[in-house]
C-alpha positions as CSV (number, residue, x, y, z in Angstrom):
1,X,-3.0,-21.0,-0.2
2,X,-2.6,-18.6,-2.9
3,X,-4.7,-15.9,-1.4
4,X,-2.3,-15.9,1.4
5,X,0.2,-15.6,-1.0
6,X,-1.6,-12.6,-3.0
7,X,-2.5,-10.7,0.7
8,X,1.6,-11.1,1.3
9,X,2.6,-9.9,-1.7
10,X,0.5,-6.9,-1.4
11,X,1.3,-6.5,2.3
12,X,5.6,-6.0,1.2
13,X,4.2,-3.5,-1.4
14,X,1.7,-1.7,0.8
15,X,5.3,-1.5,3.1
16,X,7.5,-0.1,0.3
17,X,5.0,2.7,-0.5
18,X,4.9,3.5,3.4
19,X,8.8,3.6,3.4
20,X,8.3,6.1,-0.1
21,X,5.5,8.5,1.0
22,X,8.0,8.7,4.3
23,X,10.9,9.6,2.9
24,X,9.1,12.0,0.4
25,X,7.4,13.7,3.6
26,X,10.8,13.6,5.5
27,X,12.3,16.3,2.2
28,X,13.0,19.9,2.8
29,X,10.0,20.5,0.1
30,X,7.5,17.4,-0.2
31,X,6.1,17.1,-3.7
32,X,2.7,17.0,-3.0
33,X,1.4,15.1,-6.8
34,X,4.2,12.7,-5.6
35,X,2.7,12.2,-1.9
36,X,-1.0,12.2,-3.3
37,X,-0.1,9.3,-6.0
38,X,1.7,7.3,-3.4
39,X,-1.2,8.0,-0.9
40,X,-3.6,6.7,-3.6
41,X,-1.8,3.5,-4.3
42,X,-1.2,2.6,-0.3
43,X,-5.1,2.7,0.0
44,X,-5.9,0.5,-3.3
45,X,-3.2,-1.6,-2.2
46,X,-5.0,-1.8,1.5
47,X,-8.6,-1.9,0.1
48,X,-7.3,-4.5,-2.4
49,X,-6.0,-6.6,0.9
50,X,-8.9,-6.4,2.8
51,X,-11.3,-7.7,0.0
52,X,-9.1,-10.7,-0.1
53,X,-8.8,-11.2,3.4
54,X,-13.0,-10.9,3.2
55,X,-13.1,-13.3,0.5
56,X,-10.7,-16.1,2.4
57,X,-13.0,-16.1,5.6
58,X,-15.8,-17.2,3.5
């Protein structure tokens, strides 16, 4: 099913941002624009996820 497909897709991204905003909190100094954009995308990624997810159970 390609909505399966989509929700995996965004699932391995929604990872490599977690691995990202990580690493950038795990630095000596954190730059916070960095952290915030990363942030941001993680939670469209997620929101984007859960409408599909939402959308497939229908």
């Amino acid at each position: 099913m390609a909505v399966d497909a989509r929700i995996r897709e965004l699932g391995s991204r929604h990872q490599n941002l977690e691995r990202m905003i990580q690493e950038e909190v795990s630095r000596p100094v954190a730059d916070d624009v960095k952290l915030k954009e990363l942030k941001r995308k993680k939670l469209k990624l997620k929101e984007e996820m859960e409408a599909l997810r939402a959308q497939a159970a229908h």
